[in-house]
N, C-alpha and C positions, 0 to 999 in steps of 0.2 A: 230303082237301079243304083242310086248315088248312096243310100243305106244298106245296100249287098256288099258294093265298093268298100265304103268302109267297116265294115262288119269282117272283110274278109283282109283286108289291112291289120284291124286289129289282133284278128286272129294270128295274122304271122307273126305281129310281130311279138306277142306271147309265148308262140313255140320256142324263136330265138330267143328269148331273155330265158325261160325253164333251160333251152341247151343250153346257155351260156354256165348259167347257174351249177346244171350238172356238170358239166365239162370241171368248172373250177373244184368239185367235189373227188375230180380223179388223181389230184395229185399224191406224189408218196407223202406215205407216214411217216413222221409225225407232223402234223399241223395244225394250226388254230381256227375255229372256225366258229360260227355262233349259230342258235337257234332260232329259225325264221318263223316257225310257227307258233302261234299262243297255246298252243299245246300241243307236249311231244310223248310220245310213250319210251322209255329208256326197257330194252327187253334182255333176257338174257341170255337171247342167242339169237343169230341173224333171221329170223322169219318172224311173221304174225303168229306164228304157230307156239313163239316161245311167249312164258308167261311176261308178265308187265312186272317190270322191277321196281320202278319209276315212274312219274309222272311230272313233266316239266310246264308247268303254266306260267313262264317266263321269255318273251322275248326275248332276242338277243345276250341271253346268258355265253359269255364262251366257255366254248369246247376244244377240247383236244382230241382231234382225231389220231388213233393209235392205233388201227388197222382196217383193213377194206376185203368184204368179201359181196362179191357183186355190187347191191343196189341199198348196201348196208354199211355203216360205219362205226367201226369200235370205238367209245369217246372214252373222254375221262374230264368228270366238270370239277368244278374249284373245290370241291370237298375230295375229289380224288376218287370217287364211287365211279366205275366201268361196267358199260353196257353197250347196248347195239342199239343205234336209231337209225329210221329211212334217210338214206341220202334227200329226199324233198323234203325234210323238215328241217335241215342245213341252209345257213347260209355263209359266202364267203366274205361278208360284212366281219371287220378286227372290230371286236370289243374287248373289254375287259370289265376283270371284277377288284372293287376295293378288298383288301383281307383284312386281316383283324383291325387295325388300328384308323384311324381319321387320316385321310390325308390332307395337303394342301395342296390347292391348284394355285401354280403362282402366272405372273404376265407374262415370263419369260423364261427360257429352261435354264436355271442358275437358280442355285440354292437359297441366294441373297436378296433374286426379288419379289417384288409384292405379292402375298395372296391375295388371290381375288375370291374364293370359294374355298370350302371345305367340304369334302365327302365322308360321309360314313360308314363304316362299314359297311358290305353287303351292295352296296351300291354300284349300279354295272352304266356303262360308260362309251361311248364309240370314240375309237382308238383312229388316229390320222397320219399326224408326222410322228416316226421315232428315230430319232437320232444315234440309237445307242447308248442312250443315256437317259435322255427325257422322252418322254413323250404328251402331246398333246390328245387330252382327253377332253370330251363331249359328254354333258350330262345332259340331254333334254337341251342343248342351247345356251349352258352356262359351262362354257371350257377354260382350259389351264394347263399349264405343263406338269407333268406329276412324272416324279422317278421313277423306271421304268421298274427299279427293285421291288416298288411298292405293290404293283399291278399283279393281275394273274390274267394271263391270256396273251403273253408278250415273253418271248424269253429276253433273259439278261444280254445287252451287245448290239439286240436286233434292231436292224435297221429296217425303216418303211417313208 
């Protein structure tokens, strides 16, 4: 009885985090949003019916969503390449991507202080405070504030 109990405890409360999850997937376009699956198929047009353009085997890459039709989202990822993925392989987790150049993660949002780490390109990142200017980024547990000009997945101003 007390393993039905919680069986069916667990079970709710999964439904609610999937609606939460969708819910945050309905807002308007344009928005940033990242890949919750270790693998996503980029198609190119909104069903299973259309072929496979892409293949994402990247957690938390962000995306920009650029349009919505049903249970489908038009992205556009850091290379700027558009397609259509399932809304459940979205998540509303802000990451971002390094682009061409290294950055530095410094201790504090000012150009002046210390790096603590350096990133590589290509290197994706969960995004926290943005200031409009800085922001602190998450690599795996080793963070820093890094210019928000540098990033991709963050527009220029944005505040979070």
């Amino acid at each position: 009885m007390r393993f039905a109990r919680q069986s069916i405890a667990v079970a709710s409360m999964l439904v609610v985090l999937a609606t939460g999850a969708a819910e945050a997937q309905r807002r308007k376009p344009p928005y940033y949003a990242s890949i919750a699956a270790g693998e996503a198929r980029m198609r190119s047009g909104p069903g299973k019916n259309y072929p496979t353009q892409w293949v994402y085997r990247r957690a938390d890459l962000p995306i920009k969503v650029v349009d919505i039709y049903q249970d489908w989202r038009r992205v556009e990822d850091p290379d700027g390449t558009r397609g259509w993925l399932q809304v459940g392989l979205l998540s509303d987790r802000r990451t971002a991507f390094v682009g061409r150049e290294v950055v530095e993660l410094r201790a504090s949002p000012q150009s002046g202080a210390a790096v603590v780490w350096r990133a590589a390109p290509g290197v994706v990142g969960r995004l926290s405070r943005c200031n409009g200017a800085w922001c602190f980024f998450d690599v795996r547990g080793r963070g820093g504030y890094v210019e928000q000009s540098r990033l991709w997945g963050v527009d220029p101003g944005e505040t979070m």
